[in-house]
mmCIF file as Biopython writes it, N, C-alpha, C and O atoms, coordinates in Angstrom:
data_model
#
loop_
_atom_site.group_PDB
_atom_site.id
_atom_site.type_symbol
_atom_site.label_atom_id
_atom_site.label_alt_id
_atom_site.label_comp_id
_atom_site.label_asym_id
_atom_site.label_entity_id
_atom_site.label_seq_id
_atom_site.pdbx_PDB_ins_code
_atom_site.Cartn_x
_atom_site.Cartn_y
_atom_site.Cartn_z
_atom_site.occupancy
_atom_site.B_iso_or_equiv
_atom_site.auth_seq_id
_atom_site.auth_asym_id
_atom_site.pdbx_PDB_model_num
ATOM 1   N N  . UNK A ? 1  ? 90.683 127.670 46.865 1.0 0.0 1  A 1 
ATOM 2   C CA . UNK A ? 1  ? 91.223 126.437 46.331 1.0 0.0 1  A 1 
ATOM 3   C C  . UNK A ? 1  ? 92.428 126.803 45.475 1.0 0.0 1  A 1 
ATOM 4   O O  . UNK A ? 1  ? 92.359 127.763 44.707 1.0 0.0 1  A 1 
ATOM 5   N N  . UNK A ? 2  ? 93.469 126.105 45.581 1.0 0.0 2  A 1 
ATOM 6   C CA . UNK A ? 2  ? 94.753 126.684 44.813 1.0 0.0 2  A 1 
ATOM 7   C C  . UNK A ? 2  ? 94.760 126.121 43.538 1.0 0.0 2  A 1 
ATOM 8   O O  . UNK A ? 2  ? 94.094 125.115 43.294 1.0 0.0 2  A 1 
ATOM 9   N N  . UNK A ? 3  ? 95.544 126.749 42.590 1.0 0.0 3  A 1 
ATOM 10  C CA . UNK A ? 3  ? 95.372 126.217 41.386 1.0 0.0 3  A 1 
ATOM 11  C C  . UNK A ? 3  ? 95.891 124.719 41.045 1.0 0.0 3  A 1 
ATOM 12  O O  . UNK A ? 3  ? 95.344 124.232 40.055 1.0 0.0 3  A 1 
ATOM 13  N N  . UNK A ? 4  ? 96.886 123.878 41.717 1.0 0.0 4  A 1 
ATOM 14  C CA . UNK A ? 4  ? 97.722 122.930 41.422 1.0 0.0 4  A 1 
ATOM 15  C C  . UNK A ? 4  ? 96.260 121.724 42.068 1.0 0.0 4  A 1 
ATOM 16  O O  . UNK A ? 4  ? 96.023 120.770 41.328 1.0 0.0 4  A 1 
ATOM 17  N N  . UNK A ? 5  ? 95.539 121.834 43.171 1.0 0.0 5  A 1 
ATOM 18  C CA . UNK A ? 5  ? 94.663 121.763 43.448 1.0 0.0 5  A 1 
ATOM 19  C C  . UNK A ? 5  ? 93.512 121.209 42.861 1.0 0.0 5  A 1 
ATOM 20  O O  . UNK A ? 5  ? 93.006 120.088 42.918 1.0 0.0 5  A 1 
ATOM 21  N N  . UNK A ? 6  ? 93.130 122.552 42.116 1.0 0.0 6  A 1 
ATOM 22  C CA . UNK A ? 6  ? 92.112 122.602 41.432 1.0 0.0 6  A 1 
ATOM 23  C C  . UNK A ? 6  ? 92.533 122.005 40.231 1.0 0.0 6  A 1 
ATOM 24  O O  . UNK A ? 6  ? 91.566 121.364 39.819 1.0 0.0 6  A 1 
ATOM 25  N N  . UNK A ? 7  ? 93.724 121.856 39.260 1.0 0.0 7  A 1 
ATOM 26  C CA . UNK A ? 7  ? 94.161 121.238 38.275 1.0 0.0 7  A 1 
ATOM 27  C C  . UNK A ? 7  ? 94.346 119.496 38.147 1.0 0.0 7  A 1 
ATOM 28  O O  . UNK A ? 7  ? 94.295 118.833 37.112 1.0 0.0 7  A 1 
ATOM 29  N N  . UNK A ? 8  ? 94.605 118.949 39.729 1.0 0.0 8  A 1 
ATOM 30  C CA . UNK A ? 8  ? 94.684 117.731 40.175 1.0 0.0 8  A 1 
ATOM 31  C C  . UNK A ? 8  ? 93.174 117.140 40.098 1.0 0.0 8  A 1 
ATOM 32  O O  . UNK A ? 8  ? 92.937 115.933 40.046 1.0 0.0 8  A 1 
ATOM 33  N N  . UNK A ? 9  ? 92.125 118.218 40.098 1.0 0.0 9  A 1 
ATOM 34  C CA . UNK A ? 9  ? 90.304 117.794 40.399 1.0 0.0 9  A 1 
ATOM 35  C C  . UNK A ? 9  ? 90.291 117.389 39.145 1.0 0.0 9  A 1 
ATOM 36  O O  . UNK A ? 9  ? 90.110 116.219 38.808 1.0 0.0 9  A 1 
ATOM 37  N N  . UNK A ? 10 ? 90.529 118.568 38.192 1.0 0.0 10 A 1 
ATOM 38  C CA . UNK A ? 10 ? 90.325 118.304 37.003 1.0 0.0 10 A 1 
ATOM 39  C C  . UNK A ? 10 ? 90.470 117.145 36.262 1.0 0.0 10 A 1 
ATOM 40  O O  . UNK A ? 10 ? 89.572 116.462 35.769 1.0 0.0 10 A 1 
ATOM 41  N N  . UNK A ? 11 ? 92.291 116.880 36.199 1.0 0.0 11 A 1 
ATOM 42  C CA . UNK A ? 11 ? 92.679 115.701 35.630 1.0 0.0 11 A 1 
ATOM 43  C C  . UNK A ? 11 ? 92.106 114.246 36.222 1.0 0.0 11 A 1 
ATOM 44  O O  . UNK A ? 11 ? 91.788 113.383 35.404 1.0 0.0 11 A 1 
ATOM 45  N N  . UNK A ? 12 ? 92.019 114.066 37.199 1.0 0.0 12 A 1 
ATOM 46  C CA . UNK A ? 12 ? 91.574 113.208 38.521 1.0 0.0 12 A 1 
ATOM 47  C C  . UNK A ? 12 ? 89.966 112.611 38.092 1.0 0.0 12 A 1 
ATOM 48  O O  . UNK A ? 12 ? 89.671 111.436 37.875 1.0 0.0 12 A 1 
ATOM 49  N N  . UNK A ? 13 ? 88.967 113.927 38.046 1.0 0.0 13 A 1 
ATOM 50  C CA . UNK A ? 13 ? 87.506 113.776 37.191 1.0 0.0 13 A 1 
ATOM 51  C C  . UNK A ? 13 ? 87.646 113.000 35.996 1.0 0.0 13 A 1 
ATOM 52  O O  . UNK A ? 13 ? 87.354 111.804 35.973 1.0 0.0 13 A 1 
ATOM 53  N N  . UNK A ? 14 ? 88.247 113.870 34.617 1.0 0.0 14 A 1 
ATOM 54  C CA . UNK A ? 14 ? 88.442 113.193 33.439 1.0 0.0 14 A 1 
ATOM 55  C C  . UNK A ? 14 ? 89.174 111.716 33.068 1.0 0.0 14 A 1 
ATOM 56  O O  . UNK A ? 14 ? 88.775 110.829 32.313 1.0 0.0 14 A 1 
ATOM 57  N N  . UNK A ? 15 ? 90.287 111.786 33.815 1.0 0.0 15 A 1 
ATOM 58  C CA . UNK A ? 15 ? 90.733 110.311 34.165 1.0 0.0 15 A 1 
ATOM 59  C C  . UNK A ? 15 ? 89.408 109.746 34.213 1.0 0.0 15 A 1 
ATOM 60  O O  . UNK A ? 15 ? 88.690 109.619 33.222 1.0 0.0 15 A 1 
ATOM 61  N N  . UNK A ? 16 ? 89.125 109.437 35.290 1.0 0.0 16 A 1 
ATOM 62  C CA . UNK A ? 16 ? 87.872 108.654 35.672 1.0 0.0 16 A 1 
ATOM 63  C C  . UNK A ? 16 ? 86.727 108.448 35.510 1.0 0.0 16 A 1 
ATOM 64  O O  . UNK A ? 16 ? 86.096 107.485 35.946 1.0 0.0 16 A 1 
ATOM 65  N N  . UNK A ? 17 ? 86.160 109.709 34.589 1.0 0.0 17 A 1 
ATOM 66  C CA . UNK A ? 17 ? 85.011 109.647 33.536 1.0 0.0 17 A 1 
ATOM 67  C C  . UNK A ? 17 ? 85.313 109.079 32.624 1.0 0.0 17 A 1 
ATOM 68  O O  . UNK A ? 17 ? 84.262 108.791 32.051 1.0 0.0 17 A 1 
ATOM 69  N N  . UNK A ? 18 ? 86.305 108.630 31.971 1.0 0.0 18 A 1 
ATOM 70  C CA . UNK A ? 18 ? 86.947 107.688 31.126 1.0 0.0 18 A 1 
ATOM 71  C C  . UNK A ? 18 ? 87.527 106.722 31.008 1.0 0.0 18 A 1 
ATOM 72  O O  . UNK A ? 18 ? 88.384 106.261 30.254 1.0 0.0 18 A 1 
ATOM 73  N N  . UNK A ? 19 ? 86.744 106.310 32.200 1.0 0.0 19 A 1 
ATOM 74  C CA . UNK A ? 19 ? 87.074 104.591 32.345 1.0 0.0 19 A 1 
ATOM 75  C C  . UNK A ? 19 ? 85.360 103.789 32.109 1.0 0.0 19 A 1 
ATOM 76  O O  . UNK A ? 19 ? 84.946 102.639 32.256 1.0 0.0 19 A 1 
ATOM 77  N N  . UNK A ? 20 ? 84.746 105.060 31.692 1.0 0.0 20 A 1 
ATOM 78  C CA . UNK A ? 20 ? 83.021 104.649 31.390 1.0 0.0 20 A 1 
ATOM 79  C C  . UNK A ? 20 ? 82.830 103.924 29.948 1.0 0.0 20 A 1 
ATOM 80  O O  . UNK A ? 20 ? 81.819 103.380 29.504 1.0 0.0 20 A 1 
ATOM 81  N N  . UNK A ? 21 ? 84.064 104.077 29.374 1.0 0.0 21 A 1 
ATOM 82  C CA . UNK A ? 21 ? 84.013 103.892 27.853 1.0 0.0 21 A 1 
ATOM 83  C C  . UNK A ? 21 ? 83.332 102.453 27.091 1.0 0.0 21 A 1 
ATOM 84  O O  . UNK A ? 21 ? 83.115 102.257 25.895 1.0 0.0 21 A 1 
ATOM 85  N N  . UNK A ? 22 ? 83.048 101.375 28.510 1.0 0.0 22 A 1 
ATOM 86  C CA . UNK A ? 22 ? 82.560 100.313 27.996 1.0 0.0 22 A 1 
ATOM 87  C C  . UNK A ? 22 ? 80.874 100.297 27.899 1.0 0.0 22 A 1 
ATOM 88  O O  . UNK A ? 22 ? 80.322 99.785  26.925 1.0 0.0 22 A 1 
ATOM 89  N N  . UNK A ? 23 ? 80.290 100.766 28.749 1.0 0.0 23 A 1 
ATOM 90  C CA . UNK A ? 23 ? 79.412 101.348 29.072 1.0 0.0 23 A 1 
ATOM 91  C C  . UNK A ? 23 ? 78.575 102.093 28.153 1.0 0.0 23 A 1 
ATOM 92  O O  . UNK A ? 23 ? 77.428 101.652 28.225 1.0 0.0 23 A 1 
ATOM 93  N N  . UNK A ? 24 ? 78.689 103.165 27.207 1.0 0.0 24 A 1 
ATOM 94  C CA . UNK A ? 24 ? 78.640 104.140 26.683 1.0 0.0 24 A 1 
ATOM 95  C C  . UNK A ? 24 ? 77.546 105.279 27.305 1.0 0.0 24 A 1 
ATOM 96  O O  . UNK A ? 24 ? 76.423 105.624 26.938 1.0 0.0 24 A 1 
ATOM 97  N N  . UNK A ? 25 ? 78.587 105.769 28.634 1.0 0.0 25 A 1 
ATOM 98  C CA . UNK A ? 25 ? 77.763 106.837 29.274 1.0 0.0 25 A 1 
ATOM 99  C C  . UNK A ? 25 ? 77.209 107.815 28.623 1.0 0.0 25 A 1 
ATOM 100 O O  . UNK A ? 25 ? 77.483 107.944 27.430 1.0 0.0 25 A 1 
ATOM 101 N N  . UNK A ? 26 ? 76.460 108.565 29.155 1.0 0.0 26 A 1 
ATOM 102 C CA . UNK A ? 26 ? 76.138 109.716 28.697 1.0 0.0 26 A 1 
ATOM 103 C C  . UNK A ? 26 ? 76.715 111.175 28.944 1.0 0.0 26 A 1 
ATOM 104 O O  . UNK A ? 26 ? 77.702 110.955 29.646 1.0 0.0 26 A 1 
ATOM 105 N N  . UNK A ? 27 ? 76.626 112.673 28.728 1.0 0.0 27 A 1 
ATOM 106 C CA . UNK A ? 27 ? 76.870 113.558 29.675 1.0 0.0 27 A 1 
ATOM 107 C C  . UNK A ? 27 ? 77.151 113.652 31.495 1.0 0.0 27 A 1 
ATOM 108 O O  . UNK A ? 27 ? 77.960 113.986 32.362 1.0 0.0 27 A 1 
ATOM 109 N N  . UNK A ? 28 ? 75.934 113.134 31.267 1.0 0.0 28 A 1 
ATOM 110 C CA . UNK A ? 28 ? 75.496 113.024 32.922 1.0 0.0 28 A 1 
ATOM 111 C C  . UNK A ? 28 ? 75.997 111.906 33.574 1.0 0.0 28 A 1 
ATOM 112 O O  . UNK A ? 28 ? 76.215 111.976 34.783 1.0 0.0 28 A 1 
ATOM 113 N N  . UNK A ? 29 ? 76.175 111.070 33.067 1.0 0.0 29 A 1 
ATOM 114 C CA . UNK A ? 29 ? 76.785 109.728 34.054 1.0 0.0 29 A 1 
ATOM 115 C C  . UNK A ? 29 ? 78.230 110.365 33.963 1.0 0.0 29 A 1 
ATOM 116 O O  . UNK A ? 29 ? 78.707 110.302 35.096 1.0 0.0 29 A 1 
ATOM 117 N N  . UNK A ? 30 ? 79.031 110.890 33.181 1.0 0.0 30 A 1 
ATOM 118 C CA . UNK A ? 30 ? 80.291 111.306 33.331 1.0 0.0 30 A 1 
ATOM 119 C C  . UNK A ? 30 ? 80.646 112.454 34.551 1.0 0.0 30 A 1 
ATOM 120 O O  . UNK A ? 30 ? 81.650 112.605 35.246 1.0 0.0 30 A 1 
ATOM 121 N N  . UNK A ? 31 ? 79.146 113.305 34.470 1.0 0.0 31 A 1 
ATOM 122 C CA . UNK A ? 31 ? 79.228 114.539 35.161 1.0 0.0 31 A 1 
ATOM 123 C C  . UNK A ? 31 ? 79.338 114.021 36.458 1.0 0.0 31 A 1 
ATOM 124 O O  . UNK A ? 31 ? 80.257 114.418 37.174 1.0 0.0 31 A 1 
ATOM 125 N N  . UNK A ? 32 ? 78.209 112.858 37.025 1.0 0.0 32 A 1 
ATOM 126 C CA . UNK A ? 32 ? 77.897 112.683 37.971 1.0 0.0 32 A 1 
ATOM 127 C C  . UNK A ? 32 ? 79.568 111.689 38.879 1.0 0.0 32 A 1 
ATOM 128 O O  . UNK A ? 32 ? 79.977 111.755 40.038 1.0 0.0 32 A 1 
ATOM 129 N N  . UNK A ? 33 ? 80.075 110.907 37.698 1.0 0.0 33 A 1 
ATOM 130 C CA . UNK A ? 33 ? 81.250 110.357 38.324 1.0 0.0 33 A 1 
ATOM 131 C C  . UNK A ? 33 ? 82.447 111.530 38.585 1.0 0.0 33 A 1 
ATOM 132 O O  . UNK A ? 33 ? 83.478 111.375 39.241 1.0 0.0 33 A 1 
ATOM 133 N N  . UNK A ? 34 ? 82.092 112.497 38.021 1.0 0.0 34 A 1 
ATOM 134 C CA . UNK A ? 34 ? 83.223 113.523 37.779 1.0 0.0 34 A 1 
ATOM 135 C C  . UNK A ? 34 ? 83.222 114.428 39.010 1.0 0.0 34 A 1 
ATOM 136 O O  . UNK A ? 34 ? 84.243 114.936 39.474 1.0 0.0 34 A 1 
ATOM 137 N N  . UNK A ? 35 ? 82.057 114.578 39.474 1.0 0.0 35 A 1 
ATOM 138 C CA . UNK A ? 35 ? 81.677 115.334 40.752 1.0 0.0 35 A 1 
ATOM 139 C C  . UNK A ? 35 ? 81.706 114.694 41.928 1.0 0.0 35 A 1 
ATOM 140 O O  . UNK A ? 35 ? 82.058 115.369 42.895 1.0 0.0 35 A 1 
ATOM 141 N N  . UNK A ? 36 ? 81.298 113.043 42.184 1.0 0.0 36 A 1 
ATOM 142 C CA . UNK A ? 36 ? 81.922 112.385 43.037 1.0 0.0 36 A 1 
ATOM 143 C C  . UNK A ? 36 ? 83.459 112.391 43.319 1.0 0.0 36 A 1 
ATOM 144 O O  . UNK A ? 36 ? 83.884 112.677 44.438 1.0 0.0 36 A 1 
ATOM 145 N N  . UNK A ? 37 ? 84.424 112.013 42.094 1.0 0.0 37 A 1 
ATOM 146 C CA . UNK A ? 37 ? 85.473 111.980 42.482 1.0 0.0 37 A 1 
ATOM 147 C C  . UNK A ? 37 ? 86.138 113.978 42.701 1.0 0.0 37 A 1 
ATOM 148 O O  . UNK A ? 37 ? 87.203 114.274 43.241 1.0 0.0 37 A 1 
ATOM 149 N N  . UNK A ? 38 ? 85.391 114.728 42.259 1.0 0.0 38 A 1 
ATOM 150 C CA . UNK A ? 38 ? 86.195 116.142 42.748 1.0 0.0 38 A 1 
ATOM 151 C C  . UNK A ? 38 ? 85.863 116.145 44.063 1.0 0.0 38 A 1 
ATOM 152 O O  . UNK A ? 38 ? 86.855 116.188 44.791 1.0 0.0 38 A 1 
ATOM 153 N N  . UNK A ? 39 ? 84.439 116.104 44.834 1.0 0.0 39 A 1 
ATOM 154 C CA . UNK A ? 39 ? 84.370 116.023 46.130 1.0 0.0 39 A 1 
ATOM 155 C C  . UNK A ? 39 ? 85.200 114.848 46.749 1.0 0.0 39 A 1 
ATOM 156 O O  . UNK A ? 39 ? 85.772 114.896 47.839 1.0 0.0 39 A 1 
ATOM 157 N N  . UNK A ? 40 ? 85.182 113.943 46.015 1.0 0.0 40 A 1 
ATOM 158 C CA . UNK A ? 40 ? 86.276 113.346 47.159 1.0 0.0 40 A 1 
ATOM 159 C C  . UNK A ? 40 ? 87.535 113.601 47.196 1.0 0.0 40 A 1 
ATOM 160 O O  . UNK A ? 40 ? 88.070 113.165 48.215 1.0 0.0 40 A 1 
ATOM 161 N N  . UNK A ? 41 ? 88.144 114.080 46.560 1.0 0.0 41 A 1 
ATOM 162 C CA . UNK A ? 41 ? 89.418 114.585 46.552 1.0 0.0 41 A 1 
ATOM 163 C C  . UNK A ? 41 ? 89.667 115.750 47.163 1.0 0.0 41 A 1 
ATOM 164 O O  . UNK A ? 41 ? 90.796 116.205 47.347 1.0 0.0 41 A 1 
ATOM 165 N N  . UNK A ? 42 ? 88.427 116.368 47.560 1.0 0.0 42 A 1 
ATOM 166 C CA . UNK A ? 42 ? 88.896 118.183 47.785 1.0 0.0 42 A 1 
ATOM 167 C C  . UNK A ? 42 ? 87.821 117.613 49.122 1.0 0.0 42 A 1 
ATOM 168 O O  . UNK A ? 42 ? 87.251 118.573 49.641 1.0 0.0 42 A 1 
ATOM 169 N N  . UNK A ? 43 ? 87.565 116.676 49.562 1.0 0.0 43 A 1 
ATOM 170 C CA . UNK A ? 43 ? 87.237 116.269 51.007 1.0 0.0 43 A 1 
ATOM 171 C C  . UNK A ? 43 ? 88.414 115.993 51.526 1.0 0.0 43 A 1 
ATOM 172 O O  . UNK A ? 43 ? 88.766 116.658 52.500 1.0 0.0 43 A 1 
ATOM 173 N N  . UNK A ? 44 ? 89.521 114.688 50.868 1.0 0.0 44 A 1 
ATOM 174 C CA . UNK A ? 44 ? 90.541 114.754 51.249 1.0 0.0 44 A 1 
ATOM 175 C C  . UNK A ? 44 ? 91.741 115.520 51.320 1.0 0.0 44 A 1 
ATOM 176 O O  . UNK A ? 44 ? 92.653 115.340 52.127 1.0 0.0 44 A 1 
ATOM 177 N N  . UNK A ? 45 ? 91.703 116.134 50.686 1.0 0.0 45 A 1 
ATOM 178 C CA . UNK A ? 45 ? 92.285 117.859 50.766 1.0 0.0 45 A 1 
ATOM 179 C C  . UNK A ? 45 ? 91.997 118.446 51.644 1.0 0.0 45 A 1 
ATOM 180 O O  . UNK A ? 45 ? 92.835 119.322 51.855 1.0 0.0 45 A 1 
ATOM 181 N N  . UNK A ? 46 ? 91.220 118.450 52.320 1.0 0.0 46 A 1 
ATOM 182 C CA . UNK A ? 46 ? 90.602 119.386 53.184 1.0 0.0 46 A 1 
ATOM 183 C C  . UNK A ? 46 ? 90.415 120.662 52.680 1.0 0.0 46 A 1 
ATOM 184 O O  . UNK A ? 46 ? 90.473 121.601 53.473 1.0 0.0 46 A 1 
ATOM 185 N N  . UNK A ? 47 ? 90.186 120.885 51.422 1.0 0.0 47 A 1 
ATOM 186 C CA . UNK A ? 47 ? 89.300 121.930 50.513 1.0 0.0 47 A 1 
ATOM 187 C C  . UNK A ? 47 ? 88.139 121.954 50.446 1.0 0.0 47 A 1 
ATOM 188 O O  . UNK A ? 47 ? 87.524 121.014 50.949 1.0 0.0 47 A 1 
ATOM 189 N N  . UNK A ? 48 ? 87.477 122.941 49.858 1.0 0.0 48 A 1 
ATOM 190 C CA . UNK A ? 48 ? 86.015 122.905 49.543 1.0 0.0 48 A 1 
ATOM 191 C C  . UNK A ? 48 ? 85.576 122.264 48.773 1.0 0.0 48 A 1 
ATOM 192 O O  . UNK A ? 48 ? 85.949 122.358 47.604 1.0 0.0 48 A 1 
ATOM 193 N N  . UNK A ? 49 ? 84.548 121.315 49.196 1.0 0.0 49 A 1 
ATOM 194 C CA . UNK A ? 49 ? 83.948 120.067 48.900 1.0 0.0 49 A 1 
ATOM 195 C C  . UNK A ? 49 ? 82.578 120.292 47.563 1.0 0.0 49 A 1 
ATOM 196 O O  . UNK A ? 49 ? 82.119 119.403 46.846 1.0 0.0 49 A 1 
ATOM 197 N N  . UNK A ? 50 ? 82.214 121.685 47.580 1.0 0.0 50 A 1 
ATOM 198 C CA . UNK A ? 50 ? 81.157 122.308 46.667 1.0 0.0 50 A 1 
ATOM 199 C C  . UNK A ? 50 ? 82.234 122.547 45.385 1.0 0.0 50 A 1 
ATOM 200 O O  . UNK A ? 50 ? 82.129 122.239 44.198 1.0 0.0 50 A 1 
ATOM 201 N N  . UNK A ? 51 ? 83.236 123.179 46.078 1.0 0.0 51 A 1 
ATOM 202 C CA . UNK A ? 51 ? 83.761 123.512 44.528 1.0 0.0 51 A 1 
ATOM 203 C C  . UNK A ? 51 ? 84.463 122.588 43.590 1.0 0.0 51 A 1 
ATOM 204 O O  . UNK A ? 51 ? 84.419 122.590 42.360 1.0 0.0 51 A 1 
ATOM 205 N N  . UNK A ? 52 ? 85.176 121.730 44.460 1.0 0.0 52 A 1 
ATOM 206 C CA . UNK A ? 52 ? 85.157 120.216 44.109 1.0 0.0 52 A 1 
ATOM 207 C C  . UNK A ? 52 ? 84.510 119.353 43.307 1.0 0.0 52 A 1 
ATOM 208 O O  . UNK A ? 52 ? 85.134 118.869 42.363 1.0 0.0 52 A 1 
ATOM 209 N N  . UNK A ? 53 ? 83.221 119.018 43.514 1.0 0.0 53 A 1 
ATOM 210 C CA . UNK A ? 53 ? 82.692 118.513 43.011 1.0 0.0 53 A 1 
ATOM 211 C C  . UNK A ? 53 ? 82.065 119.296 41.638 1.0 0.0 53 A 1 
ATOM 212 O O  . UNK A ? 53 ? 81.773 118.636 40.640 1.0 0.0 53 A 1 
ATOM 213 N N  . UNK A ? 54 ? 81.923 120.468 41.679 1.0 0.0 54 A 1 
ATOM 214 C CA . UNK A ? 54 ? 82.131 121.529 40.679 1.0 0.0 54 A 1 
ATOM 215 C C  . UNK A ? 54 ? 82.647 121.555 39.701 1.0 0.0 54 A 1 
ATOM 216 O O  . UNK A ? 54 ? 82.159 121.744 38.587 1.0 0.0 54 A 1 
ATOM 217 N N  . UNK A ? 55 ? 83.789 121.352 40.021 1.0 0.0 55 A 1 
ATOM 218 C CA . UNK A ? 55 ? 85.236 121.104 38.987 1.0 0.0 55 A 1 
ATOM 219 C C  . UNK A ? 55 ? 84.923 119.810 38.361 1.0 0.0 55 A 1 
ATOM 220 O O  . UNK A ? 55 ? 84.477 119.733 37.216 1.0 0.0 55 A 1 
ATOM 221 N N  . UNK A ? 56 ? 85.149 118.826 39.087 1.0 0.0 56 A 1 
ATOM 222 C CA . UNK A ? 56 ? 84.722 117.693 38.873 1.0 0.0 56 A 1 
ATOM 223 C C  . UNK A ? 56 ? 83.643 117.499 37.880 1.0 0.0 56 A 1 
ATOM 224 O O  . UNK A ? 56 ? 83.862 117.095 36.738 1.0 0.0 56 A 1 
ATOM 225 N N  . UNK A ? 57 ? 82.406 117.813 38.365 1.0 0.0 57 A 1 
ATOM 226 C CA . UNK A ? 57 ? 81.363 117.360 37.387 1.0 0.0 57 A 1 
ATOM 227 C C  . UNK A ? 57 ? 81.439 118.372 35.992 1.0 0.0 57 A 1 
ATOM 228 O O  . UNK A ? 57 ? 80.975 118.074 34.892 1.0 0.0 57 A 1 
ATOM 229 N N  . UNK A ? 58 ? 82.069 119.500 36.303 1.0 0.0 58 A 1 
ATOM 230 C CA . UNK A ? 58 ? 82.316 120.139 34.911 1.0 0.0 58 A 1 
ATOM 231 C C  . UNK A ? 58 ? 83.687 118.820 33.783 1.0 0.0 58 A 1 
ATOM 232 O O  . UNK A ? 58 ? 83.635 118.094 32.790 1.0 0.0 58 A 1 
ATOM 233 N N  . UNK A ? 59 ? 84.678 119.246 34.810 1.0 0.0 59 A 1 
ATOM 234 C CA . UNK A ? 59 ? 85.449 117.944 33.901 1.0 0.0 59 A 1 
ATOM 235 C C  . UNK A ? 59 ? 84.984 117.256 33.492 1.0 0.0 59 A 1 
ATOM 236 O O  . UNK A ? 59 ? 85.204 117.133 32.287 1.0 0.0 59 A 1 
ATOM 237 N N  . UNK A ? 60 ? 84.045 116.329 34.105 1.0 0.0 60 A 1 
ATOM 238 C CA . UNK A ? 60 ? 83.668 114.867 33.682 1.0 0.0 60 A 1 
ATOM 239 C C  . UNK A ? 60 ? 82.643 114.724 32.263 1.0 0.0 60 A 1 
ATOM 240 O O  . UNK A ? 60 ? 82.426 113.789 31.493 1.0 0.0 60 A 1 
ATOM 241 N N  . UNK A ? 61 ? 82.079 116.326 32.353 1.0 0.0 61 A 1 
ATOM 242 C CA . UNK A ? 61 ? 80.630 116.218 31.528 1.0 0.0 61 A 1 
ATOM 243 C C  . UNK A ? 61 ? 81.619 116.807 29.847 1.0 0.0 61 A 1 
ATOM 244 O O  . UNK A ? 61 ? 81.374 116.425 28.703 1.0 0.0 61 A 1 
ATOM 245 N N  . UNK A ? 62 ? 82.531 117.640 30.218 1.0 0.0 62 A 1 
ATOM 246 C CA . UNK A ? 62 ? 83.345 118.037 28.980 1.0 0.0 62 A 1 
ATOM 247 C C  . UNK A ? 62 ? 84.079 117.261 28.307 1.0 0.0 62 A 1 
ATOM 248 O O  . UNK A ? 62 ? 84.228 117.289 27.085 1.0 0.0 62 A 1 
ATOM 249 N N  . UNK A ? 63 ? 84.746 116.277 29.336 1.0 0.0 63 A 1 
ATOM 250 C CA . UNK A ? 63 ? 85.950 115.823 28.528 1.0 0.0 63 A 1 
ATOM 251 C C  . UNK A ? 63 ? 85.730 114.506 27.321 1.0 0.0 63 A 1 
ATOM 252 O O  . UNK A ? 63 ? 86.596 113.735 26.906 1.0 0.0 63 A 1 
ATOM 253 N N  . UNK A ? 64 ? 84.296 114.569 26.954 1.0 0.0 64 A 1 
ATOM 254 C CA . UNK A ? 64 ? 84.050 113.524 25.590 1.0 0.0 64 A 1 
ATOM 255 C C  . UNK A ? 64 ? 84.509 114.663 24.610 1.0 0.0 64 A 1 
ATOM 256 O O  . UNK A ? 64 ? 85.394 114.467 23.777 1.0 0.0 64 A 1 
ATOM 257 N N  . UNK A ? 65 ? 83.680 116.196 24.794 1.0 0.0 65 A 1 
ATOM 258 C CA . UNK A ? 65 ? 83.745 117.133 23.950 1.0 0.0 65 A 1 
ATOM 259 C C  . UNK A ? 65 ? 85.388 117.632 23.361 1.0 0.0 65 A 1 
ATOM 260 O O  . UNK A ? 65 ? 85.661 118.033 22.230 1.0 0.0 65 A 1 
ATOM 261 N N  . UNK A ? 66 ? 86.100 117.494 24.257 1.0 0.0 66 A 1 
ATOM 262 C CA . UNK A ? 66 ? 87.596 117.858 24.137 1.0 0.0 66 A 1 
ATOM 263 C C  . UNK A ? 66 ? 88.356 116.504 23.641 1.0 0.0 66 A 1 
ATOM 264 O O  . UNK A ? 66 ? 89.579 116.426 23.531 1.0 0.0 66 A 1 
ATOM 265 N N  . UNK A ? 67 ? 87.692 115.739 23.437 1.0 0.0 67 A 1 
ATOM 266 C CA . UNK A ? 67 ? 88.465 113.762 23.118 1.0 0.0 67 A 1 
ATOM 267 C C  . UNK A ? 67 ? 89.083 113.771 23.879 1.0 0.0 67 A 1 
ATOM 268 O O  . UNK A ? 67 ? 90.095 114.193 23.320 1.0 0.0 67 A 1 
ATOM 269 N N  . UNK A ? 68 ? 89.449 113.565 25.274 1.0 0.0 68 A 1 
ATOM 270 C CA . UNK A ? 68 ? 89.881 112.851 26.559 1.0 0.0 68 A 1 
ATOM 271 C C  . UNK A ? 68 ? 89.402 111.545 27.332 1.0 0.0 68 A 1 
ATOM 272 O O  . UNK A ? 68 ? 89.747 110.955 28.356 1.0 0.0 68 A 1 
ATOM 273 N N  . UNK A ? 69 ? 88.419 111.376 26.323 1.0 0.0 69 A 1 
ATOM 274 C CA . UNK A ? 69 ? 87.719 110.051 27.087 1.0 0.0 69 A 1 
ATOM 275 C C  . UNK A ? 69 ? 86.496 109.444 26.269 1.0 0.0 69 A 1 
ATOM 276 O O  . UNK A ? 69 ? 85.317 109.146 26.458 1.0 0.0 69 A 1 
ATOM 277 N N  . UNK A ? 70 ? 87.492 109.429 25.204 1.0 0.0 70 A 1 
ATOM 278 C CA . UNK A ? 70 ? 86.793 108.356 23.896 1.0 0.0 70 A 1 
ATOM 279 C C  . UNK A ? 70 ? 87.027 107.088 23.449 1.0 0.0 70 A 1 
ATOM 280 O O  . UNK A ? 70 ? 86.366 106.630 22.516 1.0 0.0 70 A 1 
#
């Protein structure tokens, strides 16, 4: 997976785990939206879809911890 790639999962996850903010998700509801949208993006990539969602659900579950999606 290339890095510009893998940097697009990232931002792409956290974006979108942070649109939960009305809600008041938890870890896991962030992780779990965060890993949907990396696999889908690195499906449409035609990248690897494991590591994807990887990225993803790591982004999604961190980025309260870093204030990206408060």
């Amino acid at each position: 997976m290339s890095k510009i790639f893998a940097m697009l999962v990232v931002v792409g996850a956290t974006a979108v785990a942070g649109c939960t903010q009305g809600i008041n998700p938890t870890d896991t509801d962030r992780a779990l939206i965060g890993a949907g949208v990396g696999a889908t993006a690195a499906h449409v990539g035609g990248k690897n879809v494991i590591k994807g969602a990887a990225l993803g659900g790591a982004a999604g579950a961190l980025c309260d911890d870093v204030r990206l999606c408060q």
